[in-house]
C-alpha positions in Angstrom: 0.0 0.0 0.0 3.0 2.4 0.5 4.0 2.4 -3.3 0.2 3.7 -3.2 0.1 6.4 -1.3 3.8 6.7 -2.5 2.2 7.7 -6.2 -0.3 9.7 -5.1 2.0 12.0 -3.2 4.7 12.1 -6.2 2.0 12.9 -9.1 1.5 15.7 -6.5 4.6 16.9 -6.1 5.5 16.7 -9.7 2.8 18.2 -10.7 0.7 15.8 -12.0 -3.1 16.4 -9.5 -5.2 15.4 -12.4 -3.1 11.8 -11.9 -3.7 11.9 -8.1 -6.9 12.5 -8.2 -7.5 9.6 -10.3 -5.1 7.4 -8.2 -6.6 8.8 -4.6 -10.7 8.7 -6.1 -9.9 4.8 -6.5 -8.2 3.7 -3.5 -11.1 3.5 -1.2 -12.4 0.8 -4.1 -9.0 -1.0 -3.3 -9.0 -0.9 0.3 -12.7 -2.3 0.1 -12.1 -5.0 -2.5 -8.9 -6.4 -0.7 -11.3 -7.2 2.6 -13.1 -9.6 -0.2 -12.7 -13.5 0.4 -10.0 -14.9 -2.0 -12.3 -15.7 -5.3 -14.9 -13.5 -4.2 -16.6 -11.3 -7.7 -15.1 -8.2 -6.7 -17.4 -6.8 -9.2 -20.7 -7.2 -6.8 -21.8 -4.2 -4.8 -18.7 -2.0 -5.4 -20.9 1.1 -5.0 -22.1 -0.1 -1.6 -18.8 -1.4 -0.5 -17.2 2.0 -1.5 -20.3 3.8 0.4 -19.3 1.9 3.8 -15.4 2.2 3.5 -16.3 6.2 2.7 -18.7 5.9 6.1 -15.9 4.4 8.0 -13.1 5.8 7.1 -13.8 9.5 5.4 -17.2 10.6 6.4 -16.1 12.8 9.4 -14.2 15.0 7.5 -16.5 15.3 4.7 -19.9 16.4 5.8 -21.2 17.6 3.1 -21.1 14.4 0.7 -22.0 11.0 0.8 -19.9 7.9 0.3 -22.4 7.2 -2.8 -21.2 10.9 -4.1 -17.4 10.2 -3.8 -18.1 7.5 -5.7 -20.2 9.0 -8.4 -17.3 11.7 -9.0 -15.0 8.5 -8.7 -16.9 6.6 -11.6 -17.7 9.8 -13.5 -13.5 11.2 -13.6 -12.3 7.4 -14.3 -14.4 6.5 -16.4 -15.6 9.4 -18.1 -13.6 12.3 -17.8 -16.3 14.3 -16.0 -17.5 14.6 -11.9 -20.8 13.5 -10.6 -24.2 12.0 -11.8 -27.3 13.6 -12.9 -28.4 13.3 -9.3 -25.5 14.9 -8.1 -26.1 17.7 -5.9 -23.8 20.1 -6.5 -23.9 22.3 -10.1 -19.7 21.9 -10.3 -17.2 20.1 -8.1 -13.6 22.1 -8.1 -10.9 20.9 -6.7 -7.8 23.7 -6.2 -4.6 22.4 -7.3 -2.9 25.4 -5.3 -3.3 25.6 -1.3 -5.2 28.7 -1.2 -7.3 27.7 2.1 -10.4 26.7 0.3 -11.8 22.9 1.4 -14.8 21.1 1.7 -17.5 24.4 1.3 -19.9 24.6 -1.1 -19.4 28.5 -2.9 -22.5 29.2 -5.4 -23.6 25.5 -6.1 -19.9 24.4 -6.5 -18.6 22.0 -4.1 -14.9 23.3 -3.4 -12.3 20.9 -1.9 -8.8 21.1 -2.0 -6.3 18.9 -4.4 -3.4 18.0 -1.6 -6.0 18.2 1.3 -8.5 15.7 -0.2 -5.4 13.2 -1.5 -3.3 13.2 1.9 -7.3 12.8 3.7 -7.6 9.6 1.2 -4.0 8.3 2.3 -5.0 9.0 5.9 -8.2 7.1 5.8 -6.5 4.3 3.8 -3.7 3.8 6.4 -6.6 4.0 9.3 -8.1 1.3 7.1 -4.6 -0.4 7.1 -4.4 -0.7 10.7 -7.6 -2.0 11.3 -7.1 -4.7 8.5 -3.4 -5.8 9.8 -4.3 -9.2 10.7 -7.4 -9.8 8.3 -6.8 -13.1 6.5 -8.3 -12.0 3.2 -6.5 -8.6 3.3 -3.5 -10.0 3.2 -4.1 -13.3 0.5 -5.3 -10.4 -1.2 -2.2 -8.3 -1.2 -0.3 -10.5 -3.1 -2.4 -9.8 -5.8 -2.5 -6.0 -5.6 -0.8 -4.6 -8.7 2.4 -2.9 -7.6 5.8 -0.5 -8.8 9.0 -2.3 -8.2 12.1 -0.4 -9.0 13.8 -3.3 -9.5 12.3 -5.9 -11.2 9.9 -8.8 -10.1 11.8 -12.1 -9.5 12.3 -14.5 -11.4 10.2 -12.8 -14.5 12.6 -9.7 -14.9 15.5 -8.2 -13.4 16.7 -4.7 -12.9 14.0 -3.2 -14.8 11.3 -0.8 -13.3 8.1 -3.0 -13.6 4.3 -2.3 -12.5 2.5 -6.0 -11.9 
């Protein structure tokens, strides 16, 4: 999970949020589909699996959205380049790529939140959710499968060449 939040913070910091947001916007999905039984269609009920992990894990500091929201502006950025549903009830979502003190308000119909804040939030949440996993059986047959970054290869397939599997 490191290399994760290691990613996140990086596409940050070099300037990449649009990649963050992408990254950060998914990982609640990840953290919920790893606490699946090995085999289990991790297709089923992602949108009510993300909903909990959001109510557990994100909902305190986000008041003014729903789990079911997060994961509308997750779908609607992964999958089709735009935030939100037709249901959605804000007119625009903007997310500030500079800190300029503006997070989590709603400012003429547009929910506001800031880039950094809302990624290092995720990563927060997602390391809470580490903790509380660290000795879940299927959490950690799961792991083994998470797709990764090694810097160095993966044994015995390739050798001292950057690799994501």
């Amino acid at each position: 999970m490191e290399s994760i939040y290691d990613q996140i913070l990086g596409t940050l910091n070099a300037g990449f949020p649009f990649a963050a947001l992408h990254i950060a916007l998914a990982l609640p999905d990840v953290c919920a589909t790893l606490e699946l039984p090995p085999g289990a269609k991790a297709k089923a009920n992602v949108k009510a699996r993300y909903n909990t992990w959001f109510n557990k894990y994100l909902a305190e500091n986000y008041t003014l959205i729903t789990g079911f929201d997060l994961f509308a502006l997750r779908n609607g950025l992964l999958h089709n380049g735009q935030f939100g549903h037709q249901d959605f009830p804000f007119e625009r979502v903007i997310f500030f790529v500079n800190r300029i003190g503006f997070h989590n308000n709603i400012i003429n119909g547009a929910l506001q939140l800031d880039t950094y804040k809302f990624c290092e939030d995720v990563i927060d949440a997602a390391k809470h959710w580490q903790s509380d996993h660290v000795s879940d059986r299927n959490v950690a047959s799961n792991m083994a499968k998470l797709v990764q970054y090694y810097p160095h290869g993966f044994p015995p397939y390739v050798l001292n060449v950057e690799v994501i599997t």
